[in-house]
N, C-alpha and C positions, 0 to 999 in steps of 0.2 A: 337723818339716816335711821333706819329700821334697826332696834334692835334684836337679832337674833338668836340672843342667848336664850339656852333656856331660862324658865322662871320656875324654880324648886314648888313653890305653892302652885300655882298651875298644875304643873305635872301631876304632884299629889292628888289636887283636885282629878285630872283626868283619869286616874288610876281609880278614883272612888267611883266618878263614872261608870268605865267600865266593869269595875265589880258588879256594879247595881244593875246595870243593862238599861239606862237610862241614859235621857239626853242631861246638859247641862241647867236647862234650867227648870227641869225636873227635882233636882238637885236641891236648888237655890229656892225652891216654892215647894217643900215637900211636905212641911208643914202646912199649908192650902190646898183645899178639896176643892177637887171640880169637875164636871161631868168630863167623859172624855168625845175630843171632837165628835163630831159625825160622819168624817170622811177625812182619812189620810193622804196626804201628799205627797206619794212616794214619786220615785224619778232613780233610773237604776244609774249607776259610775256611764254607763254606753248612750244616755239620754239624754244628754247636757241641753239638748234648747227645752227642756222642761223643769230645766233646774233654777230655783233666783240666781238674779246675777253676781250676789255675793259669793254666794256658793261657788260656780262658776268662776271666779275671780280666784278664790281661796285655792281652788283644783291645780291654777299655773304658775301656784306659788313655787317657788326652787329652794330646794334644802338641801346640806350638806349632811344627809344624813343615809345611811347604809342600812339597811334591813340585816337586822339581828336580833337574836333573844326571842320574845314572844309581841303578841299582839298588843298586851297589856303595856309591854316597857314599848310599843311603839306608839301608842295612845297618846302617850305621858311627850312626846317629842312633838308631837302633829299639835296638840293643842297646846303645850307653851313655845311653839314658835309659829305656828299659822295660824293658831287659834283653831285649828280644826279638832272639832269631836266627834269620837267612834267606839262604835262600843257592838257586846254581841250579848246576846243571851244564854250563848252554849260556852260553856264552861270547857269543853275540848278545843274550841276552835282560839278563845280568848290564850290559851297556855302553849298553842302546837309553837313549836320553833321553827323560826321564818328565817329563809338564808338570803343575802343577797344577791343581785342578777344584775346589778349594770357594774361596769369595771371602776375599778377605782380613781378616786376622783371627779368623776360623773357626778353632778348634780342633779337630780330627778326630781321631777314637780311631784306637789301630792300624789296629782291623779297618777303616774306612772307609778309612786310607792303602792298605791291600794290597788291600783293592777295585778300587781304582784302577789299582793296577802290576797286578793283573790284565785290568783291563779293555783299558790301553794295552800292554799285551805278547802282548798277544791268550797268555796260558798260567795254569795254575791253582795257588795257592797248597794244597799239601796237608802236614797239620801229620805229621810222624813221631816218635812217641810214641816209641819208644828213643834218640833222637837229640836229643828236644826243640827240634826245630829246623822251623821252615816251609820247603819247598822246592817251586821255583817251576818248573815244566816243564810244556811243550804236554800235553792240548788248551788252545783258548779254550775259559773258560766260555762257562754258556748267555748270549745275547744278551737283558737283560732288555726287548726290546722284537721285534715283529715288525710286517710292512708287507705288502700284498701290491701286487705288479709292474703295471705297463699291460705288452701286449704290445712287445718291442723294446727295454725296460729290462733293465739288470743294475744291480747291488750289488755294493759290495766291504765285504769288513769290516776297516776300518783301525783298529781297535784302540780306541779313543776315540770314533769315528764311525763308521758306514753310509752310505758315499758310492753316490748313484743316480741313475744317467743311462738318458738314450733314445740308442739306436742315434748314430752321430756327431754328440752331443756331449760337450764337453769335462767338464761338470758340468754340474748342475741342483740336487739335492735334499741337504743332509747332514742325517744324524739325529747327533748326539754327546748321550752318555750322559756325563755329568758326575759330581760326588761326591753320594757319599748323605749324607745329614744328619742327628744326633740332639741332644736338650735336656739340658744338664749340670746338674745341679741348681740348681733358680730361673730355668730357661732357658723359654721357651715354645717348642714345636717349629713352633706355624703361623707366630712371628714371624721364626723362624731360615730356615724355607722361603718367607716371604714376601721375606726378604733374598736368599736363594739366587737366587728367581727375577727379582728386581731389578738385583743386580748383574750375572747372566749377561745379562741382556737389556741392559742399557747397556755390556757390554764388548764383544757382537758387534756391536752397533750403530753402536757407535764407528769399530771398524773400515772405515765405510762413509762415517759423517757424525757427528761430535761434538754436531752442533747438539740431535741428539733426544734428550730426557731421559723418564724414566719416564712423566709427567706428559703427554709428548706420547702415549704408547701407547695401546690399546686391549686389551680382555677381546676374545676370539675362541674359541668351544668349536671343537673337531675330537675326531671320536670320542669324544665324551662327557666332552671333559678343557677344562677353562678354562684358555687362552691369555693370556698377555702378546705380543700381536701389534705390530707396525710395518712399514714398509716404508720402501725410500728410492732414490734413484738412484744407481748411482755416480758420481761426477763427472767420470772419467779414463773409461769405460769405457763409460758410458752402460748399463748393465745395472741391470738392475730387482732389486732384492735387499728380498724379506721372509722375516720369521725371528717364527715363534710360542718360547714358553719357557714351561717349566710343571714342577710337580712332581710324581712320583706316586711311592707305594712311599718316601719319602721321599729319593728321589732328585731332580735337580734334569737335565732335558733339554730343548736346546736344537733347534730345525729352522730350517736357512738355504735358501733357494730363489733360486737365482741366475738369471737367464734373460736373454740380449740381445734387445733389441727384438721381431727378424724373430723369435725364436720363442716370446715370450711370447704368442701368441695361441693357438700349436698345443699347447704344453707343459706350459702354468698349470694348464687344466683336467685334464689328465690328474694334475699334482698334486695339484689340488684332489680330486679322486678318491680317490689312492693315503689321502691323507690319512685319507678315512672309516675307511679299513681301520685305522689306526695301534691296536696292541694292545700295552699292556703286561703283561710276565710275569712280574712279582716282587711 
């Protein structure tokens, strides 16, 4: 049997890694000069039949491990239990604080973890075959979802989410893109996505009012995708807040709609609008 404890030296090692912005056995030979290749071997996280098969192999490892802290302390996990190393050259994206997105007790293979620190780093994981190391540097990937605007709206893309407002307000609409999901052996994958969209929908609901439990929800399609919809009031704040959650591409996305009183008559529908458009691209 595998052990899958961490290993303290490992870790350490992969910490030193990533400080350096090197692979591993960059490391281990850095006392040795040598010219550098003449062609790198890149292959981005989305390219896998260009990736070795180790690589490849490595990506559908399953780890009980939840995305927290930073890049750095997730390094230190990837490569003393999968042997996987990752490392970046920017120094903001190596320290941002990463939150996790599959529900608890989910098991997520690599490649689902680095999904994620891709998605909330807004940069892209690309594997370098001389180096055997993932490294993690701008652009953001593509955005697996798009929307289109009422006049007087913008978007930001915060990494985890698509926050969109009209002209002076403060919020409105977030889209967040959550973890993708896959079935370990003897696992069903509609029952793992039915859990994905149950727990996200009682965690942001919480947020607002504890009292609502699944059971209180409703199915709502928009753009052709079946909703776990709710709604609720703030209590503190009197703002109207519904949130549809759904899975598609075996991903698991969440939409919050926030709106105070005086503009929930002007705002809602233009919501309800943008919504039709809502298109995913994965």
């Amino acid at each position: 049997m595998t052990n899958l404890r961490p290993r303290p030296l490992r870790a350490f090692f992969a910490a030193i890694v990533l400080a350096l912005g090197c692979s591993p056995a960059e490391v281990q030979a850095q006392s040795r000069t040598s010219p550098p290749p003449a062609a790198q071997k890149l292959a981005p996280l989305t390219d896998q039949a260009n990736l070795p098969e180790a690589a490849k192999k490595a990506l559908q490892k399953r780890l009980d491990v939840q995305l927290n802290g930073s890049l750095a302390d997730l390094a230190g996990r990837l490569y003393s239990l999968a042997d996987v190393a990752v490392t970046t050259s920017h120094a903001a994206l190596r320290d941002k604080s990463l939150t996790s997105a599959h529900y608890k007790g989910y098991k997520p293979t690599v490649e689902e973890l680095l999904d994620q620190v891709q998605r909330q780093t807004r940069a892209t994981f690309t594997f370098h075959g001389e180096k055997s190391v993932w490294m993690l540097n701008p652009p953001a990937p593509p955005r697996p979802i798009s929307i289109t605007l009422p006049t007087d709206w913008t978007s930001v893309d915060k990494g985890m989410y698509l926050a969109c407002k009209p002209e002076g307000a403060s919020y409105a609409l977030d889209i967040y893109m959550l973890g993708k999901y896959s079935a370990a052996p003897g696992e069903k994958l509609d029952d793992i996505l039915k859990r994905a969209r149950e727990s996200a929908a009682t965690m942001f609901i919480a947020k607002i009012t504890p009292a609502i439990r699944v059971a209180d929800m409703r199915t709502e399609t928009i753009a052709g995708i079946e909703t776990l919809y709710c709604e609720a009031i703030a209590p503190q704040s009197g703002m109207k807040w519904r949130q549809w959650v759904f899975t598609a591409g075996n991903r698991c996305y969440a939409i919050g709609c926030a709106l105070r009183p005086e503009q929930d008559s002007v705002f809602y529908p233009q919501v309800q609008q943008m919504l039709k458009t809502l298109s995913i691209n994965e």
